[in-house]
Steps between C-alpha positions, in 0.01 A plus 500: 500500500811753457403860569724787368551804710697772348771657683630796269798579301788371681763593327584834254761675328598788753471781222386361210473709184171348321538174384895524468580271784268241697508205720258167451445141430629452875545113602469437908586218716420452877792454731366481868361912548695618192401511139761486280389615177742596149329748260626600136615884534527656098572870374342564215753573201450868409187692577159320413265801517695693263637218242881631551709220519816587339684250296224241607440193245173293619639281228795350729492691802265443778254771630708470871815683553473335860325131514620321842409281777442726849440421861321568800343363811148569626278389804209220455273813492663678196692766711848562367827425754741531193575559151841485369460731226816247376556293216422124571535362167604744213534368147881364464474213259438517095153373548368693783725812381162726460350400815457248827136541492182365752709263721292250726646425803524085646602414818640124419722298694653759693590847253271675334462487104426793277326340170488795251458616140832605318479709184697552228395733274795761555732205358289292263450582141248734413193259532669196626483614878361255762384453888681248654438313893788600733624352773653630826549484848530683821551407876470892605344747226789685480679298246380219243665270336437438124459146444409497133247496253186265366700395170231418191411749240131578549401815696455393828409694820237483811728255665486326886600231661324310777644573881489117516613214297259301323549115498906640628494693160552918463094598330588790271180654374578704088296679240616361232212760306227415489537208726611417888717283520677276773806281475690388791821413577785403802684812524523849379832354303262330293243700435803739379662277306472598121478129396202440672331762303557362169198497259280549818235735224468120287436237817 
């Protein structure tokens, strides 16, 4: 049987004003007596506790004037060596343009992949915005790579893939709502490749 102890906050603005500017929904990995972990770092868009948002449409903007990918590097115990207080992933692309949101981090085959949520709210017409799985890469957390995104038309977000191959396939784990879903495939080429993504919602 697992046992949880809790270790505290780890990580927390420096100065936050309330509720303007947070970090969460961390992702760690092990790596020998480091834990890498990425964490999604938003400012809030305006002022929440007074409703003053100037020029703000919830209709096509999102509620984030910051929504990015952070990083920083802990001990096994929780004690912080580092935090970057950098951009990892910011949004760059016209479906992740309003934010790179709760990345997961994979060690697999030698880099490590950030699987995360792109948004596109900021671009999309009013009601037709949608998450989308994104894809990068990293060999040293202080750049990533974009690789692409998970291309069928549902939402889709909550996304992982297995350290290992399974039966010499890449296990990529979805919520396609309100279902998990995995599909697998030989290479991250593939499981980017818009073809392969084809009718997916009618199979």
């Amino acid at each position: 049987m697992l046992k949880l102890h809790r270790l505290g906050i780890a990580l927390q603005p420096a100065d936050p004003q309330p509720y303007t500017v947070a970090k969460f929904n961390a992702d760690m990995t092990l790596a020998g007596d480091v834990v890498h972990m990425v964490y999604r770092y938003t400012e809030w868009r305006g002022d929440p506790s007074t409703g003053l948002r100037a020029g703000f449409d919830p209709a096509t903007q999102s509620n984030y004037a910051v929504d990015e990918t952070r990083y920083a590097r802990l001990t096994p115990t929780g004690a912080v060596l580092f935090d970057s207080q950098r951009t990892l992933l910011a949004p760059s692309e016209p479906w992740d343009v309003s934010g790179c949101q709760d990345a997961r981090v994979i060690p697999f085959e030698g880099a490590y992949y950030l699987i995360y949520c792109g948004w596109d709210k900021d671009a999309a017409p009013a009601g037709q915005d949608r998450a989308r799985v994104g894809i990068a890469r990293t060999d040293d957390f202080i750049t990533a790579e974009k690789l692409g995104f998970v291309g069928h038309y549902a939402w889709d977000k909550d996304a992982f893939i297995f350290p290992q191959r399974i039966g010499g396939k890449i296990a990529f784990v979805h919520r396609v709502s309100p279902n998990i879903q995995i599909d697998y495939f030989d290479s991250f080429e593939e499981l980017l490749d818009l073809r392969n993504w084809a009718d997916y919602q009618c199979h």
